[in-house]
N, C-alpha and C positions, 0 to 999 in steps of 0.2 A: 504494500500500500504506500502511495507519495507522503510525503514528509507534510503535503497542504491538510491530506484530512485529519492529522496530529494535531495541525497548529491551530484549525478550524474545526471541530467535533461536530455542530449543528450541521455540516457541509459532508457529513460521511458517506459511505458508500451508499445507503438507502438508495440513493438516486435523484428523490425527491426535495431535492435543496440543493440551489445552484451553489457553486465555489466562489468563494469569497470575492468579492469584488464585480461579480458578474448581474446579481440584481440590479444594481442600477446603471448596468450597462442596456439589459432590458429595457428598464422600463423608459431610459432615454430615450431608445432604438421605437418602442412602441408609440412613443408621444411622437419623436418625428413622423412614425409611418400614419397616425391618427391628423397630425397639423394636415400630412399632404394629400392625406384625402379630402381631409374636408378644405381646403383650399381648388381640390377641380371638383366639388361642388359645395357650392357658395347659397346663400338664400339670396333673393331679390334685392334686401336689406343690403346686403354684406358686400354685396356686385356696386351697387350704387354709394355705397359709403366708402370702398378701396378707390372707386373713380375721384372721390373727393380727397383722397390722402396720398395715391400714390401719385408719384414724379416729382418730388420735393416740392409740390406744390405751396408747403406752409413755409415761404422762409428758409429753403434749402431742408428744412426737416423731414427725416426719413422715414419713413414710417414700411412695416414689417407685417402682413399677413398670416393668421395661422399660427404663431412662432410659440414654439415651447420656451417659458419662462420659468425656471424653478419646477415644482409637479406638474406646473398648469400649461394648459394653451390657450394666450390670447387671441384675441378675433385679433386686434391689431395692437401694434406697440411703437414708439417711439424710445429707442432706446437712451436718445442722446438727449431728448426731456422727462427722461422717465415717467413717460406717460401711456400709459395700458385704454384703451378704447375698446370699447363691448359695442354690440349689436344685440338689444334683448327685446324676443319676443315675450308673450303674456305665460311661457310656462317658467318667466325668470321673475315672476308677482311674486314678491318678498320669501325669495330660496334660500333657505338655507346657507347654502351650499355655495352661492354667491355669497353672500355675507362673509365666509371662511374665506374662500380666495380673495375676496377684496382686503380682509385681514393681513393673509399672507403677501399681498401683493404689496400692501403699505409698509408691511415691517420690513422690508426690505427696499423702500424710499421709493416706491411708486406711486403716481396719482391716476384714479381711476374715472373713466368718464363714460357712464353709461346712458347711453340713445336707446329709446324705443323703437322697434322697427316702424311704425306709424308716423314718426317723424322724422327717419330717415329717409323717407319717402316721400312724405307730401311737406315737412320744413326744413327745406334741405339749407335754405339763407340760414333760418335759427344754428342747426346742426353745425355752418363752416363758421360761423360768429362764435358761438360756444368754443370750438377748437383755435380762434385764434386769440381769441383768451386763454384759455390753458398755455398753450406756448408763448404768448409774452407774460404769462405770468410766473415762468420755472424759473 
């Protein structure tokens, strides 16, 4: 037996426990292959809100579709104002589950900026006003 399942015991032969260091190679691996799928399919929201963010359109500011950030995957990010951007429909009415990541996304100096798909849609002036606030104001 290798000198790793000595040093690592929870990783022994069973099988069923990857070797040391390989979980979060995974679960990197699975967040990138989850970003690039849901990046070639987009919701209507999310097609019209990237129109509005990509090409440095804000001031040279770059903004990132899909990207895993930490456990999570943002809709989009601005790394260089550390500014995370959601697209949420009505199954995102006070989640959980958002509350957590907006947690985790803060304690690690992010600001979060969440749009409803309804107004990314039909206020789309509000929506690009909103984001050039956040960016002059990092």
């Amino acid at each position: 037996m290798s000198d790793m399942w000595e040093k690592n015991p929870s990783s022994g032969p069973s099988g069923h426990l990857l070797p040391q260091g390989e979980k979060g190679k995974s679960t990197r691996a699975q967040l990138l292959g989850n970003a690039r799928k849901m990046r070639k399919a987009p919701t209507e929201a999310e097609k019209t809100l990237w129109h509005i963010l990509r090409g440095r359109r804000f001031s040279g500011f770059k903004f990132r579709r899909q990207t895993p950030v930490g456990p999570f995957i943002a809709d989009f990010v601005c790394f260089e104002a550390r500014l995370i951007v959601e697209a949420d429909g009505s199954q995102h009415a006070e989640s959980a589950s958002d509350a957590e990541r907006d947690e985790w996304f803060a304690k690690e100096g992010y600001r979060i900026r969440r749009f409803w798909n309804a107004d990314i849609m039909h206020r789309r002036e509000m929506v690009e006003d909103t984001l050039w606030q956040d960016l002059a104001a990092r």
